[in-house]
Structures are given as C-alpha cells and as structure tokens.
SEGU-159563 format. One record per residue (C-alpha): residue number from 0; residue in three letters; x, y, z. Coordinates in steps of 0.05 Angstrom, whole numbers, plus 5000, padded with zeros to 4 digits. Example, Ala and Ser with C-alpha at 12.3 -4.5 7.8 and 13.67 -1.06 7.14 Angstrom:
<rs>
> num,residu,xx,yy,zz
> 0,ALA,5246,4910,5156
> 1,SER,5273,4979,5143
</rs>
This chain:
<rs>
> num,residu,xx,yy,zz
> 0,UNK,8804,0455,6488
> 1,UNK,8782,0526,6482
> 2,UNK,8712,0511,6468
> 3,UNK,8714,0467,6524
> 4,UNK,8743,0529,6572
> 5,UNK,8695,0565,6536
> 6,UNK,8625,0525,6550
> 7,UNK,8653,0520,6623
> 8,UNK,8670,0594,6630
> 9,UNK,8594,0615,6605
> 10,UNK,8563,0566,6647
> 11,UNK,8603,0594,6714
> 12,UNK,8582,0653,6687
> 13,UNK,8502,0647,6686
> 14,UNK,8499,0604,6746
> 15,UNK,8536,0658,6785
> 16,UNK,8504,0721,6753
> 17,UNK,8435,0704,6724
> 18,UNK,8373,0676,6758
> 19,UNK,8391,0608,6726
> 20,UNK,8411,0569,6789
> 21,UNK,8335,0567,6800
> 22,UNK,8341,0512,6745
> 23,UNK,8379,0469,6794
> 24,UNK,8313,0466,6841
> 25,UNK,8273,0437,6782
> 26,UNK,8278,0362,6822
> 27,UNK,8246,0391,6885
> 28,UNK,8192,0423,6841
> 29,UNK,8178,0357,6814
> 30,UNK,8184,0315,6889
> 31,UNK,8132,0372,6909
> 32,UNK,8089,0354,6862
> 33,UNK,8085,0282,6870
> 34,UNK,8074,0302,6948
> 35,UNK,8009,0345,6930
> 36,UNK,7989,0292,6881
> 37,UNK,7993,0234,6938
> 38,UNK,7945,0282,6982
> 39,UNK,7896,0303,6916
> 40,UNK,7908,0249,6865
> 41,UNK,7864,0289,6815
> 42,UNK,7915,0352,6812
> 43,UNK,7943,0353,6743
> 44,UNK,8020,0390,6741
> 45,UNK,7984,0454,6709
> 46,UNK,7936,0472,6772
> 47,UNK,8001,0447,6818
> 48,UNK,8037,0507,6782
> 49,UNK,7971,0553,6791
> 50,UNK,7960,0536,6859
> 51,UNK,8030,0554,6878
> 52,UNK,8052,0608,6832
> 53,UNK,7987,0639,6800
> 54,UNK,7948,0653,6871
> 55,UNK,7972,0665,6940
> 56,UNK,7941,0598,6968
> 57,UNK,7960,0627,7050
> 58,UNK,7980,0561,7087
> 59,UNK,7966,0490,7073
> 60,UNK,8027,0466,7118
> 61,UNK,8082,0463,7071
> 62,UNK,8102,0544,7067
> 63,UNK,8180,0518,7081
> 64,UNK,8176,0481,7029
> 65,UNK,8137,0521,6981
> 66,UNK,8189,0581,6990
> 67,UNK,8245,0524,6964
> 68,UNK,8203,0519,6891
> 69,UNK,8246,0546,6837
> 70,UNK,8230,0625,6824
> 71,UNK,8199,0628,6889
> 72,UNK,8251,0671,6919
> 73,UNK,8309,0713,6889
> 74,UNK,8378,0694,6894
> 75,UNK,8434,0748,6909
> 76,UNK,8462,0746,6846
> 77,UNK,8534,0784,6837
> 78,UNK,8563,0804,6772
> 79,UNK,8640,0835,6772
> 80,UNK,8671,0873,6724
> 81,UNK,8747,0871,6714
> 82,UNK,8768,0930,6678
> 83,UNK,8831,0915,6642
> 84,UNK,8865,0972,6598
> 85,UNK,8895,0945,6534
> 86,UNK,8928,1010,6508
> 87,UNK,8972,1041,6563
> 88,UNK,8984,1103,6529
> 89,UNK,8936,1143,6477
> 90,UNK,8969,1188,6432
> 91,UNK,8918,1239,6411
> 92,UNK,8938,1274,6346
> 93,UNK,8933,1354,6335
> 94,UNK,8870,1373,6314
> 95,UNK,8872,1417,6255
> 96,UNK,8837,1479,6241
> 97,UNK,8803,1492,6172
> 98,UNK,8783,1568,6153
> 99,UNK,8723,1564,6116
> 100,UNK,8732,1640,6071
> 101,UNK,8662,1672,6056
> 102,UNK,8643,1684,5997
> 103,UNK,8593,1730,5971
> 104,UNK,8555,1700,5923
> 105,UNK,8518,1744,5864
> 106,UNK,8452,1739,5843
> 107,UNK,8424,1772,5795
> 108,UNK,8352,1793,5799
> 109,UNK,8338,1787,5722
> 110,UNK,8279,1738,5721
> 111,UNK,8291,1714,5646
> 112,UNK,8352,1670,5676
> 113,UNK,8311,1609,5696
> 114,UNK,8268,1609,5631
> 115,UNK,8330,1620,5589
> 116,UNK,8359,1561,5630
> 117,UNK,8297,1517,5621
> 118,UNK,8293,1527,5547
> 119,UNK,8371,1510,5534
> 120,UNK,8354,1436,5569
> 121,UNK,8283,1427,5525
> 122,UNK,8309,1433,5455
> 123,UNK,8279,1381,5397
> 124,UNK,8323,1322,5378
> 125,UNK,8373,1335,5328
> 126,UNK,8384,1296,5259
</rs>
C-alpha cells in the first residue's frame, strides 16, 4: 500500500511541478503529424520535428495548432514547500573554553645534534 501511495504521490508530484505534463500532448503531436503527412506524403517524422521545432517555419495555417505541440510553450509550473519543524525545542549545550598554555620551546643552536641523531638511526646490524 505504501508503494502504491508512494508511485501516486511522485507522479502528482512531477505532473504538477516539472515540465512533464508536456508528455500528455504526445497524441496531438502524433495527429499533427499524420495531418502534415496527408498534405506532403513524403515528410518522414524527423523533418516533421525539424520543420516545427528546429526552424521558425512563420505561417503555414496551422500556428493554433502548432503552439498546442508538446514543449512548444511553458506551463506555469508551481512547486510548494511545507515547512514542518520536527524538534520543537533545541537545547544547545555550553560551549566550553580550552586554554591552550604557551610554551617556549628550546632549541639549541649546536649543529652536531642532527648528525649525532642521524648516526644513532644508521648503525650496522648486530650479531
């Protein structure tokens, strides 16, 4: 039941709030088509859709009807948001300070340090 609700709910949903209502014109495109095909039997479906949504092709007496073609025209499409607050109340915690001390850190200006270091770590392998 829930997918059901579900399916129906995102369908509502794009239909109201997306351009996909243009979908439900697809049978006029198609009765359109069969019209211009009665009048030029040699128009295949592809120039059909170039002649009347590649180049502006001015009037050749069916402009009302040509403005009805799917993705002709825009729809007012509406979207609402419903804000709903799920946590009435947000306790917000104390924020706690942290002393950082400095420190004064010694260095010694003896230059035999990082050689004396270096030959501690490179020492041959012991029996």
């Amino acid at each position: 039941m829930k997918e059901y609700v579900s399916k129906i709910l995102l369908i509502v949903y794009l239909f109201s709030a997306t351009e996909a209502s243009q979908l439900l014109k697809l049978p006029l495109l198609f009765s359109h088509f069969i019209e211009h095909q009665q009048k030029e039997p040699s128009m295949s479906f592809g120039k059909f859709l170039h002649h009347h949504y590649a180049i502006d092709h001015g009037d050749d007496g069916d402009t009302a009807t040509d403005n009805k073609l799917p993705f002709k025209s825009h729809d007012k499409c509406w979207s609402f948001v419903f804000p709903i607050s799920i946590f009435h109340t947000i306790q917000l915690s104390q924020i706690k300070t942290i002393v950082i001390e400095k420190k004064k850190i010694l260095i010694s200006s003896s230059a035999n340090i990082f050689s004396a270091y270096l030959s501690t770590i490179w020492q041959p392998p012991r029996p």
